[in-house]
VOPAGU-2260 file (C-alpha; in pm, 1 decimal, decimal comma):
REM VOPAGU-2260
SITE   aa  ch    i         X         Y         Z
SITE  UNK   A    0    -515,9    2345,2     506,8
SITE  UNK   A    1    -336,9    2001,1     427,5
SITE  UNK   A    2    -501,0    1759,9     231,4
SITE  UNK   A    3    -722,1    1522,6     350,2
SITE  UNK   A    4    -560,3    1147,5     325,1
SITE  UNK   A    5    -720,2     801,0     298,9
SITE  UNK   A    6    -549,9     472,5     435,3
SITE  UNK   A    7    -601,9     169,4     273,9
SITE  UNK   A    8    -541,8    -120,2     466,8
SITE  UNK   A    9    -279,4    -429,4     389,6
SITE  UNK   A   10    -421,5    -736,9     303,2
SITE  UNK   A   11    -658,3    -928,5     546,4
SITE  UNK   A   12    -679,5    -634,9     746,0
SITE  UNK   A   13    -871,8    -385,3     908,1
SITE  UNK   A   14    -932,4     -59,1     988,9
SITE  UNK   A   15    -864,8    -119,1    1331,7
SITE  UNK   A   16    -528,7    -164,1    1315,2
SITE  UNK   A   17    -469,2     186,6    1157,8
SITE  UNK   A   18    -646,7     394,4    1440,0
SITE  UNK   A   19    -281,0     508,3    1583,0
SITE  UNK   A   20    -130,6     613,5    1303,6
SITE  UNK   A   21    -494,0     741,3    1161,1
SITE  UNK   A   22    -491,5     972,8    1488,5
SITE  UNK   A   23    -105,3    1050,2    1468,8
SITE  UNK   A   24    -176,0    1182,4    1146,1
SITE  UNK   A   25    -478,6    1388,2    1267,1
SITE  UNK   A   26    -286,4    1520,7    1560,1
SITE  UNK   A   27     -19,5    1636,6    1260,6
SITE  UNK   A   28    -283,9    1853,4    1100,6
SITE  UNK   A   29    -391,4    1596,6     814,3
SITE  UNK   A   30    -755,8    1503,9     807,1
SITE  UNK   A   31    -751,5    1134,1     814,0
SITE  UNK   A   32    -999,5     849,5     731,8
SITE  UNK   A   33    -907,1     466,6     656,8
SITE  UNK   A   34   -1124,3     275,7     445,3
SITE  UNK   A   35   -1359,1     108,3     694,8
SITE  UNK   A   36   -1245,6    -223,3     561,4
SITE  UNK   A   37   -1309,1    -621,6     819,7
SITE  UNK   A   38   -1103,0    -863,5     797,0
SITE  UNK   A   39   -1391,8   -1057,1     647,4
SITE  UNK   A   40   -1411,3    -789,1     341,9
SITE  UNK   A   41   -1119,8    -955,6     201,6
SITE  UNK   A   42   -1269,1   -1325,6     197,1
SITE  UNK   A   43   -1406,1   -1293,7    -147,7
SITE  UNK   A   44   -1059,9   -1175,1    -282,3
SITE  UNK   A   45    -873,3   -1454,9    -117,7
SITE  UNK   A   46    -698,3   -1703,2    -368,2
SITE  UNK   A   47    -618,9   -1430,4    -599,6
SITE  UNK   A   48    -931,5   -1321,1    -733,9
SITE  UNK   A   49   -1037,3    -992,8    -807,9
SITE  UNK   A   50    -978,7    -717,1    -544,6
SITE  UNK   A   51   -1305,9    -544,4    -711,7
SITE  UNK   A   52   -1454,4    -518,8    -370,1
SITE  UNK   A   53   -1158,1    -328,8    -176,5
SITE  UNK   A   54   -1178,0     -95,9    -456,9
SITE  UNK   A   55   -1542,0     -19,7    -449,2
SITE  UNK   A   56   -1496,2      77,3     -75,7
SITE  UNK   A   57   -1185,0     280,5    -133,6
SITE  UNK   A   58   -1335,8     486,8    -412,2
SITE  UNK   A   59   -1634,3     546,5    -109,0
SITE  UNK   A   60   -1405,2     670,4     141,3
SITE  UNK   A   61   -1258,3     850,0     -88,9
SITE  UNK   A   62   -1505,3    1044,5    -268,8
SITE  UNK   A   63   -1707,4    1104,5     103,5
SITE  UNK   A   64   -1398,3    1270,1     241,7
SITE  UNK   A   65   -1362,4    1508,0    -110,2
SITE  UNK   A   66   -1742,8    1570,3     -46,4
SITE  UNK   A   67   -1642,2    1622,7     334,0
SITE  UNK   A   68   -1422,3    1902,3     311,8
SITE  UNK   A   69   -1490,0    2053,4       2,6
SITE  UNK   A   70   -1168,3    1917,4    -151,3
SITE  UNK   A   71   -1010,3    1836,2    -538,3
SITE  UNK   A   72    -741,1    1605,7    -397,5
SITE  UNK   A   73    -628,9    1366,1    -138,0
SITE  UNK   A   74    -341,2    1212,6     -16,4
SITE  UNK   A   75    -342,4     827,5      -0,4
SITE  UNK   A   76    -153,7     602,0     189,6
SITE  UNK   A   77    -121,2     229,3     107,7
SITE  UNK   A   78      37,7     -69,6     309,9
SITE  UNK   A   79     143,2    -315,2     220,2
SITE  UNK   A   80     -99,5    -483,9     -54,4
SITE  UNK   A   81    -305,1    -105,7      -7,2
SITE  UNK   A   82      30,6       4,7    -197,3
SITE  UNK   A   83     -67,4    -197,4    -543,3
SITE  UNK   A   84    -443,8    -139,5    -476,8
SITE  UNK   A   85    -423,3     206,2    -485,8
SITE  UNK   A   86    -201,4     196,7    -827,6
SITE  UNK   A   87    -509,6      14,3    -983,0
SITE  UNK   A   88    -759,8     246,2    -835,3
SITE  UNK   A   89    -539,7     534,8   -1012,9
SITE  UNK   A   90    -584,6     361,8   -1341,3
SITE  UNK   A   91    -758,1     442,8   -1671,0
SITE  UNK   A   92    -679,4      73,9   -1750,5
SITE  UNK   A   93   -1039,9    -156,1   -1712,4
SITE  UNK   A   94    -968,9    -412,5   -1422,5
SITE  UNK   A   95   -1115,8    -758,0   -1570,0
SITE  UNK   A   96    -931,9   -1030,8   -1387,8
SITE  UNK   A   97   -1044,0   -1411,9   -1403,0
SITE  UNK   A   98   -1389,2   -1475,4   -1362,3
SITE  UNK   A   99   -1499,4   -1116,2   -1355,9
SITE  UNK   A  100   -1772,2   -1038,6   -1612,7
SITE  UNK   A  101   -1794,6    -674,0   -1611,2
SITE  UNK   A  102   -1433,0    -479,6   -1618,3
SITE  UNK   A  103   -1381,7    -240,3   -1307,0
SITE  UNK   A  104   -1248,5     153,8   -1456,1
SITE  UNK   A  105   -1108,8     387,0   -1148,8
SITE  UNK   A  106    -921,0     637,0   -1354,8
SITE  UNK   A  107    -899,7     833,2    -986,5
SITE  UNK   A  108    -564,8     986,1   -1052,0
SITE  UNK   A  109    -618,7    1329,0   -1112,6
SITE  UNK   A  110    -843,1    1318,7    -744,8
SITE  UNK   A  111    -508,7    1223,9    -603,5
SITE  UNK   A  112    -180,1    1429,7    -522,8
SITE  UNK   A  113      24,0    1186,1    -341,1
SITE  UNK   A  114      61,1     813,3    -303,9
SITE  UNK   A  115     298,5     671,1      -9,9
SITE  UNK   A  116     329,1     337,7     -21,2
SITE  UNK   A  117     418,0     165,0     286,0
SITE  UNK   A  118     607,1    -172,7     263,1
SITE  UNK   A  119     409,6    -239,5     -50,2
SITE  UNK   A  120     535,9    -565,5    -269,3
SITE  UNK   A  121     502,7    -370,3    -585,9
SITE  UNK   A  122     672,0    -682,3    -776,2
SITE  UNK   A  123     583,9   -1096,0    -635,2
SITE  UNK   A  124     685,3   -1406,2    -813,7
SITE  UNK   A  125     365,5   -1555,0    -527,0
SITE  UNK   A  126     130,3   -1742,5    -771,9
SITE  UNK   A  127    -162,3   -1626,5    -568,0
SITE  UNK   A  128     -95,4   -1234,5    -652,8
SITE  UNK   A  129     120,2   -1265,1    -957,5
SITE  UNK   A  130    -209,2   -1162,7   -1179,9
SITE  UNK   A  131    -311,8    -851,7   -1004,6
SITE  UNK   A  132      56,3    -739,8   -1015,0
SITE  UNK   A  133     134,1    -797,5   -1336,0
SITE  UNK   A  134    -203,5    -629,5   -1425,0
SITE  UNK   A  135       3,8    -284,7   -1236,1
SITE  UNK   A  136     335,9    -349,4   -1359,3
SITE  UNK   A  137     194,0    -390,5   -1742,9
SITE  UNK   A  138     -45,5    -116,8   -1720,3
SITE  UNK   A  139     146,1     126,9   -1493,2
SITE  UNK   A  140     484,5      50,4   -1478,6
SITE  UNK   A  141     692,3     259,5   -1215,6
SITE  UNK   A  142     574,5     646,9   -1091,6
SITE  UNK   A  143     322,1     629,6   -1373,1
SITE  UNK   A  144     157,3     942,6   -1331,0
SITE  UNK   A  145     314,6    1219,0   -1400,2
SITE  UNK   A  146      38,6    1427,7   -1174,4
SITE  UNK   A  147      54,8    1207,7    -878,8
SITE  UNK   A  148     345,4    1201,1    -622,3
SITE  UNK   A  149     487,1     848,7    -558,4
SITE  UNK   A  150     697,3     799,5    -214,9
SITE  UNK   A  151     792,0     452,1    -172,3
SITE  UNK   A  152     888,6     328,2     161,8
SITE  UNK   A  153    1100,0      28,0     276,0
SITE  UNK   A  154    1232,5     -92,9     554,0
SITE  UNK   A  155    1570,4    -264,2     611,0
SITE  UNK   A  156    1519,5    -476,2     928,1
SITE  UNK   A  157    1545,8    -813,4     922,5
SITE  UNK   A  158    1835,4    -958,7     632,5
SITE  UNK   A  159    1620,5   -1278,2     526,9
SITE  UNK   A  160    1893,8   -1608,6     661,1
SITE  UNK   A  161    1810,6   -1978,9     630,1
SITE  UNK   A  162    1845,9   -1991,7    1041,0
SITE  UNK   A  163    1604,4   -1932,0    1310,6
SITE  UNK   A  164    1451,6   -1612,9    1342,1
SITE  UNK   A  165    1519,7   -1532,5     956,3
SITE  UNK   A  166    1368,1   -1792,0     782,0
SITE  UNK   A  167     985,3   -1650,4     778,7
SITE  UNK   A  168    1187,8   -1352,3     610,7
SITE  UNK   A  169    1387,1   -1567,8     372,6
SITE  UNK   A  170    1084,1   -1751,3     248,6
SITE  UNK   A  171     828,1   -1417,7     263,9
SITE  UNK   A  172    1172,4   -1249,4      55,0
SITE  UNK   A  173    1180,5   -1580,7    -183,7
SITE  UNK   A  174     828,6   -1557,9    -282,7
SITE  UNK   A  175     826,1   -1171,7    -346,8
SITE  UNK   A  176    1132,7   -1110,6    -533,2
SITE  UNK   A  177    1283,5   -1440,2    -597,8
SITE  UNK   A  178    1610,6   -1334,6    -395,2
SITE  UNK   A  179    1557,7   -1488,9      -0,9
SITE  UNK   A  180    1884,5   -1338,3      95,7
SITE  UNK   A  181    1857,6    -965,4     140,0
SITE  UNK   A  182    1686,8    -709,7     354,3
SITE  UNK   A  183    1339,0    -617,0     434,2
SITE  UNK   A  184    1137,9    -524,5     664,1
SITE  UNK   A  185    1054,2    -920,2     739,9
SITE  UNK   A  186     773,0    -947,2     487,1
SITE  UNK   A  187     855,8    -696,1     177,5
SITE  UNK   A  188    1256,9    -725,7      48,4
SITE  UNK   A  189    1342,4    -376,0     -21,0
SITE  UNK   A  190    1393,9    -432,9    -402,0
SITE  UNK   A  191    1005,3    -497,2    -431,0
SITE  UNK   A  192     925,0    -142,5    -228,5
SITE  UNK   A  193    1088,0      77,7    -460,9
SITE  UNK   A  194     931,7     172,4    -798,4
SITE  UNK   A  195    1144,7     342,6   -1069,6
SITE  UNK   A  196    1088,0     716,7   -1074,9
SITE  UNK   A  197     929,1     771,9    -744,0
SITE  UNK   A  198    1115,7     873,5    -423,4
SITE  UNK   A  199    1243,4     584,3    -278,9
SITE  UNK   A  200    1291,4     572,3     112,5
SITE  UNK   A  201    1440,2     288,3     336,6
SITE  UNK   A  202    1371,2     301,3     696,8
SITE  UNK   A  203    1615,7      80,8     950,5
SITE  UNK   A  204    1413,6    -117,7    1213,4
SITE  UNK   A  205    1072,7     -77,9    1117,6
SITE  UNK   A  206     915,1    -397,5    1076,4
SITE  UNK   A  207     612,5    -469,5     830,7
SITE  UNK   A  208     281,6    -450,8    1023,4
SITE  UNK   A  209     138,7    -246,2    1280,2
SITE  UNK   A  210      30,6    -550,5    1457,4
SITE  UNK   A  211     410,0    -682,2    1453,3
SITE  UNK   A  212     636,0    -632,3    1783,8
SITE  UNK   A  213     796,6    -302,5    1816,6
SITE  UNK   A  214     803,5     -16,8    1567,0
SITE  UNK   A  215     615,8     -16,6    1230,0
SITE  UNK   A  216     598,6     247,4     950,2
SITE  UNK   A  217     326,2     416,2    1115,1
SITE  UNK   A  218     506,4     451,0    1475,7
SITE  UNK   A  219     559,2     818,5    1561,5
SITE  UNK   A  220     993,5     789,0    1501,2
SITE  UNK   A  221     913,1     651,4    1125,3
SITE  UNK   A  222     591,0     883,4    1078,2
SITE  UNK   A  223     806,6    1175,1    1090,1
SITE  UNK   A  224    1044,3    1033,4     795,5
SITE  UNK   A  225     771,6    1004,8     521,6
SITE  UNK   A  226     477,1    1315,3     667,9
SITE  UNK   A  227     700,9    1545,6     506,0
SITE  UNK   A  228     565,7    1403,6     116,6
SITE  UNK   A  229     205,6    1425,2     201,2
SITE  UNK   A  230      71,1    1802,6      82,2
């Protein structure tokens, strides 16, 4: 039987907007759960403080579905900022960010066989994230763990332009990775999706969210490029 997998929402989401791709990945066989997160969850993280509370509901989720079906390992699935938060929530490291008295220690990466990350900015030059991102990068630079599977997935959609229609991408591109004039998926450039070591996928026309127009990571043509990694 396949592993069950957790989805961790991107930032200032829900769980809502993960039922399709929750159910798609049901439907494949995968026993599925996203951490049950509001949009209002995220208020106390806002402004780049800690993301202590995200975790603390991940590491739920995630140790109800081990209990669940009697399992070692998961699978976990991260978009977007879910990408980063997960690579903390692996981590042996203590988590004490500004204005956090008691340090936050995960150390959940032997629960954990693989880690896709979808559209994740795994690198940001954005003042508001730069601590909690550094705090990865430092800590656990690249495919970190030897015992964990990383699959890092980009998309190459929208080349960010200083014209109509590319300029949200420029400036989103800008602010990530310092370059506004290169590809992404119109939030994430692809240089700060990859991480070195890990298997590295780009995906053509797939934009960023599931709540964006058209396809997304999670639609069912994408799905079946990345399913193949999870165990």
């Amino acid at each position: 039987m396949p592993l069950p997998t957790v989805i961790v929402p991107g930032y200032l989401e829900s769980a809502i907007a993960y039922q399709t791709l929750e159910q798609s990945l049901q439907q494949l066989g995968f026993p599925t759960v996203t951490v049950p997160l509001r949009r209002r969850d995220w208020l106390p993280t806002v402004g780049g403080r800690p993301v202590t509370p995200i975790l603390q509901k991940l590491d739920l989720t995630v140790k109800q579905i081990l209990q669940e079906y009697q399992a070692t390992q998961i699978n976990l699935i991260g978009h977007s900022a879910g990408g980063w938060i997960s690579r903390i929530y692996l981590g042996e490291k203590p988590y004490t960010p500004r204005n956090q008295a008691y340090p936050s220690v995960w150390n959940a990466h032997p629960l954990v066989a693989t880690l896709i990350t979808l559209g994740t900015p795994h690198i940001s030059q954005e003042r508001w994230t730069r601590w909690n991102l550094d705090f990865v990068a430092n800590n656990y630079p690249g495919a970190f763990y030897k015992n964990v599977r990383y699959v890092c997935v980009a998309g190459k959609t929208i080349l960010g332009e200083r014209r109509p229609g590319s300029w949200l991408a420029y400036s989103s591109y800008q602010l990530t990775c310092g370059q506004g004039n290169t590809w992404g998926d119109g939030i994430t450039p692809i240089a700060s999706a990859h991480l070195e070591g890990a298997e590295n996928l780009i995906i053509e026309g797939v934009r960023h969210s599931p709540r964006s127009p058209g396809i997304w990571y999670g639609s069912p043509e994408p799905l079946k490029i990345w399913v193949k990694y999870l165990i």
